[in-house]
KOLKOLRO-797981 format. One record per residue (C-alpha): residue number from 1; residue in three letters; x, y, z. Coordinates in Angstrom, 3 decimals. Example, Ala and Ser with C-alpha at 12.3 -4.5 7.8 and 13.67 -1.06 7.14 Angstrom:
<sepas>
   i  aa        u        v        w
   1 ALA   12.300   -4.500    7.800
   2 SER   13.670   -1.060    7.140
</sepas>
This chain:
<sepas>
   i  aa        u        v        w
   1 UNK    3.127  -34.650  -58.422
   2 UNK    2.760  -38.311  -59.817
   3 UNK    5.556  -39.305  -57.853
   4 UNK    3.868  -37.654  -54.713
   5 UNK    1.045  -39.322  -55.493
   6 UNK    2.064  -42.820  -55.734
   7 UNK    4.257  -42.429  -52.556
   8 UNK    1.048  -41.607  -50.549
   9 UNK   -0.494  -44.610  -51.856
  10 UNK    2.123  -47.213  -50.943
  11 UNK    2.632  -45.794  -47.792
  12 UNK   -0.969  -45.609  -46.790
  13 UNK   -1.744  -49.161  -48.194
  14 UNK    1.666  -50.290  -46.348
  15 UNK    0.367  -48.949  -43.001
  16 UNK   -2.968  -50.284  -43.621
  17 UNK   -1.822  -53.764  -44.468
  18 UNK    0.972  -54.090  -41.649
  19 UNK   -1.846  -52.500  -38.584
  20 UNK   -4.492  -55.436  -39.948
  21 UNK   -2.336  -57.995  -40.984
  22 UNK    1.812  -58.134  -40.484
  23 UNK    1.281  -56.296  -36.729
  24 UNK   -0.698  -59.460  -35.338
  25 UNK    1.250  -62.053  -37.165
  26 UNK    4.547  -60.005  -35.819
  27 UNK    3.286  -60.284  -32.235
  28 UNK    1.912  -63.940  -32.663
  29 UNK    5.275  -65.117  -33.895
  30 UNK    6.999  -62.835  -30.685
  31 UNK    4.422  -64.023  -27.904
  32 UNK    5.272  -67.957  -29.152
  33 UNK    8.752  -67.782  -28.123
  34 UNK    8.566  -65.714  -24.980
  35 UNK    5.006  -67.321  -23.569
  36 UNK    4.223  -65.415  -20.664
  37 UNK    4.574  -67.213  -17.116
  38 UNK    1.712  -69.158  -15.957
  39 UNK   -0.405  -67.953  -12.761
  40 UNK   -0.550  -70.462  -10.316
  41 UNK   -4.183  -71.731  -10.222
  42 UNK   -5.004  -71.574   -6.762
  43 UNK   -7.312  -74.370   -5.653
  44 UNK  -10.961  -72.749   -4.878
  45 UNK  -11.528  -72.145   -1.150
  46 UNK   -8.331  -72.684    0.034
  47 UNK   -7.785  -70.554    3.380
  48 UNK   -3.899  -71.344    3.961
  49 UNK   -1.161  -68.301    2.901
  50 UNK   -4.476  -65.818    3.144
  51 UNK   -1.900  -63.626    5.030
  52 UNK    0.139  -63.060    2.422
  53 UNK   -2.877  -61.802   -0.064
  54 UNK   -3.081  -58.434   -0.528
  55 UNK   -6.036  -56.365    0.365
  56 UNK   -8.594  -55.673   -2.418
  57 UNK  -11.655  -52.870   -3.268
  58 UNK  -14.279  -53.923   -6.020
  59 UNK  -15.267  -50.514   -7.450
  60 UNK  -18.379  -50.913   -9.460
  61 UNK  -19.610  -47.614  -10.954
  62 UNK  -23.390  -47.925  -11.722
  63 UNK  -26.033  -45.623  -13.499
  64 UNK  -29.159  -46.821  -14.589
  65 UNK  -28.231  -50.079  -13.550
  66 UNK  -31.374  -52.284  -11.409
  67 UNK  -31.216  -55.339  -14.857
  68 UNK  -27.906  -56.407  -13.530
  69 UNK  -27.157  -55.213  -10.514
  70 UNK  -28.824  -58.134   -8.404
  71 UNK  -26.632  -60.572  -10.209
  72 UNK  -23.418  -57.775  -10.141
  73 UNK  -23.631  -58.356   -6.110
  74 UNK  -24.272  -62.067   -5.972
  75 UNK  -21.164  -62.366   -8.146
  76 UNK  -18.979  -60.558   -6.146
  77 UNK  -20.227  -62.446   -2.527
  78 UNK  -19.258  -65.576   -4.083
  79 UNK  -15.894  -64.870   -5.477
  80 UNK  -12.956  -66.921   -4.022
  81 UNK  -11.277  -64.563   -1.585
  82 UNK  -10.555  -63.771    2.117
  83 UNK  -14.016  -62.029    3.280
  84 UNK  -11.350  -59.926    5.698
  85 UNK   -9.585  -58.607    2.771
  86 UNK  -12.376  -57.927    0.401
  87 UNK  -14.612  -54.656    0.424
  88 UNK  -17.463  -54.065   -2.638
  89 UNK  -18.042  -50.698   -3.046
  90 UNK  -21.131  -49.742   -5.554
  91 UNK  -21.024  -46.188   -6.408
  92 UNK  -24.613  -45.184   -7.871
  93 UNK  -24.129  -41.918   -9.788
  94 UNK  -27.727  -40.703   -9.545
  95 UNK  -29.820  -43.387  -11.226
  96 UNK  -33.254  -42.777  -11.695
  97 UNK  -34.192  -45.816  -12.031
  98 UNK  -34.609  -48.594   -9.063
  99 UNK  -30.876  -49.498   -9.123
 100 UNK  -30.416  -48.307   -5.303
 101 UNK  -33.601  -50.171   -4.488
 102 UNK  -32.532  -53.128   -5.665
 103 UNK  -29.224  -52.804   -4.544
 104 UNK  -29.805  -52.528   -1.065
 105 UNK  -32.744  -55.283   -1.120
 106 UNK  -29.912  -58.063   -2.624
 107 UNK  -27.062  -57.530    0.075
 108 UNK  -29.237  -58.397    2.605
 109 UNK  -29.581  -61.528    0.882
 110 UNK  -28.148  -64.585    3.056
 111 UNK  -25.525  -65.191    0.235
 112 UNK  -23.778  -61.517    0.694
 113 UNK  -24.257  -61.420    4.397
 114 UNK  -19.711  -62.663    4.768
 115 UNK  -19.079  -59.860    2.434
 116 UNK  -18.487  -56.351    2.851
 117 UNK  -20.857  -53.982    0.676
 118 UNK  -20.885  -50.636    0.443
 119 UNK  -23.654  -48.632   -1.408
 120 UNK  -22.594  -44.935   -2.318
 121 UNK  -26.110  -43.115   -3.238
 122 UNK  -25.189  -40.028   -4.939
 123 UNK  -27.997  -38.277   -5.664
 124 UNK  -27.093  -35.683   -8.687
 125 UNK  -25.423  -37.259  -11.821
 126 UNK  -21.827  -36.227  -12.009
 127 UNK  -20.509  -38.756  -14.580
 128 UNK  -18.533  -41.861  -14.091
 129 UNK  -14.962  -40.107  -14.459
 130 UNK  -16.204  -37.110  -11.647
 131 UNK  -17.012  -40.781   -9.444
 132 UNK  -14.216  -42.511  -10.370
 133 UNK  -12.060  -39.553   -9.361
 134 UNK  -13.918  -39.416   -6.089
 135 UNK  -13.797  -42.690   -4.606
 136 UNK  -10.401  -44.198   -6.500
 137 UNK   -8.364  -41.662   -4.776
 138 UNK   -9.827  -42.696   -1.442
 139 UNK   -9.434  -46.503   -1.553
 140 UNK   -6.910  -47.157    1.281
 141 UNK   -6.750  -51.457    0.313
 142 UNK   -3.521  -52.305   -1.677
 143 UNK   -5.284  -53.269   -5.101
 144 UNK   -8.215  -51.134   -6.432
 145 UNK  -10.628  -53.431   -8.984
 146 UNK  -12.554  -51.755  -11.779
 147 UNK  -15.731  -53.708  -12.969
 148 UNK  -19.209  -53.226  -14.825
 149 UNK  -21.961  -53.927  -12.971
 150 UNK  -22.745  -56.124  -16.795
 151 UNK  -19.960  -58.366  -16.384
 152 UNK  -19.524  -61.128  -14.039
 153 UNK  -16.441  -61.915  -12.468
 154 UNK  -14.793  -65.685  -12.564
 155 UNK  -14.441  -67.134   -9.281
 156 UNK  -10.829  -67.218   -9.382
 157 UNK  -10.273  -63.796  -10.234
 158 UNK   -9.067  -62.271   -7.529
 159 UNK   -6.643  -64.944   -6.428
 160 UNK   -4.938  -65.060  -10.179
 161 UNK   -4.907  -60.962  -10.041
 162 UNK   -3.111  -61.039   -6.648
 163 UNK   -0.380  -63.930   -7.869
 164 UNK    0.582  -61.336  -10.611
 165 UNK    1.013  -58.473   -7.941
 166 UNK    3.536  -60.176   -6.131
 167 UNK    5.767  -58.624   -8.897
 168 UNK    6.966  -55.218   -8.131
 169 UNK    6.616  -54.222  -11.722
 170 UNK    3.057  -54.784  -12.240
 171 UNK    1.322  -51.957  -11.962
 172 UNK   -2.254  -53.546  -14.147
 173 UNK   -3.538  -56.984  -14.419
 174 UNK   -6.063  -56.848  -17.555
 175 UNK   -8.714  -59.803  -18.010
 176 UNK  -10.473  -61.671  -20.696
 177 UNK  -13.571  -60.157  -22.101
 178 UNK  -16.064  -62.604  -23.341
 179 UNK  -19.667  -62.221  -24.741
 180 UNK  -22.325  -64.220  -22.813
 181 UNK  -24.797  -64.262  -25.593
 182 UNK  -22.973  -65.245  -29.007
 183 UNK  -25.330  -64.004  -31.347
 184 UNK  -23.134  -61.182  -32.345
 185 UNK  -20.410  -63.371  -33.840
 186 UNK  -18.678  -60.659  -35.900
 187 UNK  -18.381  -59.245  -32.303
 188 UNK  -17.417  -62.164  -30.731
 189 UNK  -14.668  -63.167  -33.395
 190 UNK  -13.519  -59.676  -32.778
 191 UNK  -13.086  -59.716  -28.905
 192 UNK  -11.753  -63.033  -29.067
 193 UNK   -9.288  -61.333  -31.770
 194 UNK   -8.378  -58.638  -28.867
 195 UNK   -7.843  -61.411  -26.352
 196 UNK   -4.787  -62.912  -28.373
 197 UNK   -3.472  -59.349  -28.951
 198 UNK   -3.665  -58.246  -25.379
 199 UNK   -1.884  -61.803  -24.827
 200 UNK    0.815  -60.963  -27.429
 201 UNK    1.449  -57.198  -26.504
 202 UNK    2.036  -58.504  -22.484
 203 UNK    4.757  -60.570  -23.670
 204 UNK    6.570  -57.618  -25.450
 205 UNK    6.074  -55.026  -22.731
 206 UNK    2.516  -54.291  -21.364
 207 UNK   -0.601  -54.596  -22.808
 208 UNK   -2.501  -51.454  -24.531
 209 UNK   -5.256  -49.995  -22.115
 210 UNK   -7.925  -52.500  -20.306
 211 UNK  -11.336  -53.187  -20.733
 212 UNK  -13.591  -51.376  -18.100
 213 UNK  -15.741  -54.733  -17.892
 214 UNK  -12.417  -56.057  -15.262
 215 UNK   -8.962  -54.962  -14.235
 216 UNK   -7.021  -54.476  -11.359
 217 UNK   -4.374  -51.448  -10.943
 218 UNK   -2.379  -50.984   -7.621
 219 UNK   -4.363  -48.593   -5.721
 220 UNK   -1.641  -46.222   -4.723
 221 UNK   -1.098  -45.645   -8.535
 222 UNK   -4.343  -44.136   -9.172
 223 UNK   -4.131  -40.438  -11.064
 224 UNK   -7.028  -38.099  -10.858
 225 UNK   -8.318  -37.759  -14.701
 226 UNK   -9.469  -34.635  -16.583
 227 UNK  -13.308  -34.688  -16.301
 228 UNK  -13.867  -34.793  -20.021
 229 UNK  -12.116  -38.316  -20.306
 230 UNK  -14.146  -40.554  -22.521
 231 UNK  -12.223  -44.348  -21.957
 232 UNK  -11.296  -43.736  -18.993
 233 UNK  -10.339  -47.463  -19.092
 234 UNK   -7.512  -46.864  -21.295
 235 UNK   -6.235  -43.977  -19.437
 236 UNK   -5.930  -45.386  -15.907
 237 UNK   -3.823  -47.855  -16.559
 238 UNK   -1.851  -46.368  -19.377
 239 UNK   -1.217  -43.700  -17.247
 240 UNK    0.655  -46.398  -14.506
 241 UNK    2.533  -47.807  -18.009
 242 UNK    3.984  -44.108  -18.427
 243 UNK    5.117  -44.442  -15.204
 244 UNK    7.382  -47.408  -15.849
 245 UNK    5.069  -50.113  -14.375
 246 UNK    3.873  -52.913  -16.444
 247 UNK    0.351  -53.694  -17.441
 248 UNK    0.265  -57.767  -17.846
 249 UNK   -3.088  -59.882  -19.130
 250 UNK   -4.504  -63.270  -17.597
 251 UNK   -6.096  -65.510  -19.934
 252 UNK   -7.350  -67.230  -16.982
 253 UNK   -9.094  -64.563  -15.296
 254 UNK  -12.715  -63.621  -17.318
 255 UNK  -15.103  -61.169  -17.422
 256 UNK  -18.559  -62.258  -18.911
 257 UNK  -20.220  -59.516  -20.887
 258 UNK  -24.292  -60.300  -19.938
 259 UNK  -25.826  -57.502  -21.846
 260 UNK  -26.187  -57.548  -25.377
 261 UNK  -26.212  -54.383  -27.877
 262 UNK  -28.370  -53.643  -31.249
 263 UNK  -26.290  -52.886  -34.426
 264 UNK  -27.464  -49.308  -33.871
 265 UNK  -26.551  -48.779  -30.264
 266 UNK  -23.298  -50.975  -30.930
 267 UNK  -22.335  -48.101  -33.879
 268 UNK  -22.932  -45.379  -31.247
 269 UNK  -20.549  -47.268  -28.856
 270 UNK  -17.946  -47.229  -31.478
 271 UNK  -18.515  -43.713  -32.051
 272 UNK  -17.663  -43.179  -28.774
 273 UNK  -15.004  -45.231  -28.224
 274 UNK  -13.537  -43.954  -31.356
 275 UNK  -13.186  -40.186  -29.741
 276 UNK  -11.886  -41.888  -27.091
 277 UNK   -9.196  -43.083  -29.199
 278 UNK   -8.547  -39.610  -30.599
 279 UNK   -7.914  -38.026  -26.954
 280 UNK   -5.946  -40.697  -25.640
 281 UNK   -3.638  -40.630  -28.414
 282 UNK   -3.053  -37.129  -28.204
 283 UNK   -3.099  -37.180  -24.052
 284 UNK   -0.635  -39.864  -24.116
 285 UNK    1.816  -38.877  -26.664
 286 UNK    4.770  -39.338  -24.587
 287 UNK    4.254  -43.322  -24.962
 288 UNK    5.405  -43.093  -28.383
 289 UNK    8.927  -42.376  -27.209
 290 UNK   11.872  -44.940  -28.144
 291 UNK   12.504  -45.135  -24.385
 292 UNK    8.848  -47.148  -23.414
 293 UNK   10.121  -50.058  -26.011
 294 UNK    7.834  -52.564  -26.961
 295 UNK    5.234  -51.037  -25.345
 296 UNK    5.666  -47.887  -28.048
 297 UNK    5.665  -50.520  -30.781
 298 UNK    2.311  -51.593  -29.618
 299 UNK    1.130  -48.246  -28.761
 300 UNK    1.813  -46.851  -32.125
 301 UNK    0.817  -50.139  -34.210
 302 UNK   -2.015  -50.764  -32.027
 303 UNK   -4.149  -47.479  -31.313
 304 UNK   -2.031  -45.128  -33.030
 305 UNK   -2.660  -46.954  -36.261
 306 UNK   -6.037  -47.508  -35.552
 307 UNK   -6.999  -44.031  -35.408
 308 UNK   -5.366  -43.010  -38.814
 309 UNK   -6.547  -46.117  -40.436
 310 UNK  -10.062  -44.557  -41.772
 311 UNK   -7.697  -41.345  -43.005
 312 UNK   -4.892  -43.797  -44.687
 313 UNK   -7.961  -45.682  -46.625
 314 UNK   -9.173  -41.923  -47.831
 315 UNK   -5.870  -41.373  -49.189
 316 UNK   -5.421  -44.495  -50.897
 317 UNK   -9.297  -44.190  -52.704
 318 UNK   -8.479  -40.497  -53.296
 319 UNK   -4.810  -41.238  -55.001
 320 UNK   -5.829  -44.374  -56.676
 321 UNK   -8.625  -42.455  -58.311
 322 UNK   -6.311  -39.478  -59.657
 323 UNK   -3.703  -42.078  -60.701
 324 UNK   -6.326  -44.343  -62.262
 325 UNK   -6.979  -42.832  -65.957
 326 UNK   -2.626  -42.963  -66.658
 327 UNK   -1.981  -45.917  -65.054
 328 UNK   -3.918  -49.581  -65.355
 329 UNK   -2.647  -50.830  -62.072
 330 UNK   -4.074  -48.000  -59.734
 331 UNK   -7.282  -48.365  -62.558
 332 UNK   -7.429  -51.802  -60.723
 333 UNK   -6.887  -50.812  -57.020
 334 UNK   -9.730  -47.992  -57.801
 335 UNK  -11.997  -50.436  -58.847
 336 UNK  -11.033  -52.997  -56.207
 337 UNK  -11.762  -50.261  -52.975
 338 UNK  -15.227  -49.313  -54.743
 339 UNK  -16.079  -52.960  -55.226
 340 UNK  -15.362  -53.305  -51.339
 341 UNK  -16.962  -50.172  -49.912
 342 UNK  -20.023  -51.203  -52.535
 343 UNK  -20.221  -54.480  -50.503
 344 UNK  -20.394  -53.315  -47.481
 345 UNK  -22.794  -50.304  -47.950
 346 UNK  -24.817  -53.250  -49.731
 347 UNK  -24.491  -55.350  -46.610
 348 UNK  -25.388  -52.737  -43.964
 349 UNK  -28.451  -52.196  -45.812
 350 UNK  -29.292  -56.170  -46.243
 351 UNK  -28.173  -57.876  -43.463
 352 UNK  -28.608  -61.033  -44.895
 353 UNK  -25.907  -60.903  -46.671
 354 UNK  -23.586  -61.185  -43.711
 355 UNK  -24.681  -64.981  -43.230
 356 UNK  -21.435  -65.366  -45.098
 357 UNK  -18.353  -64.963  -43.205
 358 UNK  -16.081  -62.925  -45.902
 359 UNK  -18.558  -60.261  -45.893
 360 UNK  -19.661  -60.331  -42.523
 361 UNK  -15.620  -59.656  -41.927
 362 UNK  -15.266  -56.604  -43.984
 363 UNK  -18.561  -55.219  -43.120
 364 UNK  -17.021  -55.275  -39.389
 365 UNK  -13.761  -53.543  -40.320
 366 UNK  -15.182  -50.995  -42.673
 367 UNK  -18.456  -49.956  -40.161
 368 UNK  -15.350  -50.142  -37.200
 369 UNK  -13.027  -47.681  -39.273
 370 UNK  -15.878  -45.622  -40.404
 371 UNK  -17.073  -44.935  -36.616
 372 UNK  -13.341  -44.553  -35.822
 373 UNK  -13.487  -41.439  -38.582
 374 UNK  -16.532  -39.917  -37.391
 375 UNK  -16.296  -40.152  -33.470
 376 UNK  -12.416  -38.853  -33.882
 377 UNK  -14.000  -35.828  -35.924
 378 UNK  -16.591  -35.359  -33.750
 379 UNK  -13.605  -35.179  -30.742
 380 UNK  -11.771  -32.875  -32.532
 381 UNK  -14.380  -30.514  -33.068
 382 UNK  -15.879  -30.683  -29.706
 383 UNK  -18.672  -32.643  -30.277
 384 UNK  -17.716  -35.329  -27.961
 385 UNK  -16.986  -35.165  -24.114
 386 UNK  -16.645  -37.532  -20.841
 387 UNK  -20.387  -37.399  -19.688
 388 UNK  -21.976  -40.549  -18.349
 389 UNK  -23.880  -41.904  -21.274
 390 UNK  -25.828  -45.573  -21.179
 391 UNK  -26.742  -46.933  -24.500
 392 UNK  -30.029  -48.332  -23.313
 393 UNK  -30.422  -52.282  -24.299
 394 UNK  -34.132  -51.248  -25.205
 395 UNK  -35.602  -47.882  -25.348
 396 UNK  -38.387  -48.561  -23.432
 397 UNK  -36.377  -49.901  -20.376
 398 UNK  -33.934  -47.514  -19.384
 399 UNK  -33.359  -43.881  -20.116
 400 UNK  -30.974  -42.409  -21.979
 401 UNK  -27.858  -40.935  -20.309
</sepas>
């Protein structure tokens, strides 16, 4: 049983260790010697080769949207594309709020009067996978894009997305999420964290879901999606990786996060995001297979990991503390985890403390894997499903989905 015991521990704290720490070093060492290609920055406004672009269809699904969808809109009219091979399509999901009004009032605006906007008023609220499934299926352009109506689009975007679909294999283009308001720096640290990974995994095979702020899939590659899908970001284009098409990131090509979140509406985010993580592990268990490569490695080190990380770090406290009154070394790792979890719970309930960065860190991963536990319970047991919810950036502004 001792034996058992201290077998679960190593390989728990091994698996632990190598997801947080040897994984990224492994694919930073990888992605410096096989850097991927560079885009070719196309010079802004440039109208010559415009035959050779490929058609493209903004999708924006919006619910309880009117804060940012003025400045969604203006974004889009002034991105640097062919107006003949651009649509906008702005699928309201039955708002009740003054998104539609304001909506319609902006593209009449002289600034989106070259660009072709469509406004989809649906009425009843069917969730955003029910709309997704709806429209994506219909899009008839050669490259569907995905966007929030909270992130703005670089200028370029479109252009750099387009240069990567010239290669047959590329089935996703992913962009780079970035924080407009940098008061959240654990946050920020973090996405900027993601950036480098989604860098690294694209140079060993494709890169590990998208983020639904931006990214572009070939339209024709769309698959209809269960109706209880929760990231339905992840799915779409992981579902076009399982099909043997490659999912590559642009460093180049950003998407600006404008709204901020609350520590308390960020935790129910996670929470979400975590069941997410549950289902699309189990819905997309045929990645794992030796046959997808590199992109298995980074499948299973990535998210697989990351959704048995919070049970790993139960084993390890659980073990260490059976082991702990024969043996002076797992005495020391007992005390060592409680000292950490102490912090943190310490932490969450004075924030002050976070001012310093060590502690600011851990309190990240720990809250992170702690939400990861809880929203892949709450999955499991049916707690959790794909409705359209909208943390609210203020209660008194928006209602709750």
């Amino acid at each position: 049983m001792q034996t058992l015991l201290i077998s679960l521990f190593w390989t728990s704290a091994f698996f632990i260790v190598y997801h947080h720490a040897i994984y990224p070093l492994l694919l930073k060492w990888w992605a410096s010697r096989h850097p991927l290609p560079k885009a070719k920055r196309v010079p802004l406004y440039k109208v010559d080769k415009n035959a050779a672009l490929p058609s493209i269809t903004i999708v924006i699904p919006a619910y309880n949207e009117d804060k940012w969808i003025a400045d969604k809109i203006r974004n889009c009219a002034v991105l640097d594309y062919p107006r003949d091979k651009l649509e906008v399509i702005i699928i309201n999901d039955g708002s009740t709020d003054n998104t539609i009004t304001v909506a319609e009032e902006t593209i009449q605006e002289a600034i989106c009067c070259d660009t072709l906007f469509r406004i989809i008023d649906n009425a009843d609220n069917q969730g955003k996978v029910f709309r997704l499934n709806q429209q994506l299926s219909a899009i008839e352009t050669d490259i569907t894009c995905i966007s929030d109506v909270s992130a703005l689009i670089s200028i370029d975007a479109l252009k750099l997305a387009a240069h990567h679909f010239q290669d047959s294999s590329v089935g996703v283009v992913n962009s780079t999420y970035q924080l407009l308001e940098q008061d959240e720096r654990s946050e920020s640290l973090y996405w900027r964290y993601q950036n480098q990974v989604k860098y690294s995994e694209s140079t060993l095979g494709s890169t590990i879901g998208a983020h639904g702020a931006l990214y572009f899939i070939r339209a024709n590659l769309f698959e209809a999606l269960p109706y209880n899908t929760i990231n339905d970001d992840f799915i779409i284009p992981m579902n076009i990786v399982r099909r043997g098409y490659r999912a590559v990131y642009e460093p180049h090509m950003n998407a600006i996060e404008m709204e901020s979140s609350s520590t308390s509406q960020d935790f129910k985010r996670r929470l979400r995001i975590s069941a997410g993580n549950m289902q699309q592990i189990i819905a997309l268990l045929p990645l794992f297979a030796p046959h997808h490569k590199g992109t298995a490695l980074t499948f299973f080190s990535g998210k697989g990991l990351r959704v048995l990380t919070p049970y790993l770090m139960i084993i390890c406290l659980i073990t260490s503390a059976i082991l702990a009154p024969s043996s002076a070394l797992f005495t020391s790792f007992l005390l060592l985890q409680v000292a950490l979890y102490g912090s943190v719970a310490i932490s969450v309930l004075i924030p002050k403390l976070q001012s310093v960065k060590l502690v600011r860190a851990f309190t990240y991963l720990v809250v992170g894997h702690t939400a990861n536990l809880i929203g892949g319970l709450r999955y499991l047991i049916g707690l959790e499903n794909g409705a359209w919810k909208r943390l609210p950036q203020q209660e008194s502004e928006h209602e709750k989905g």
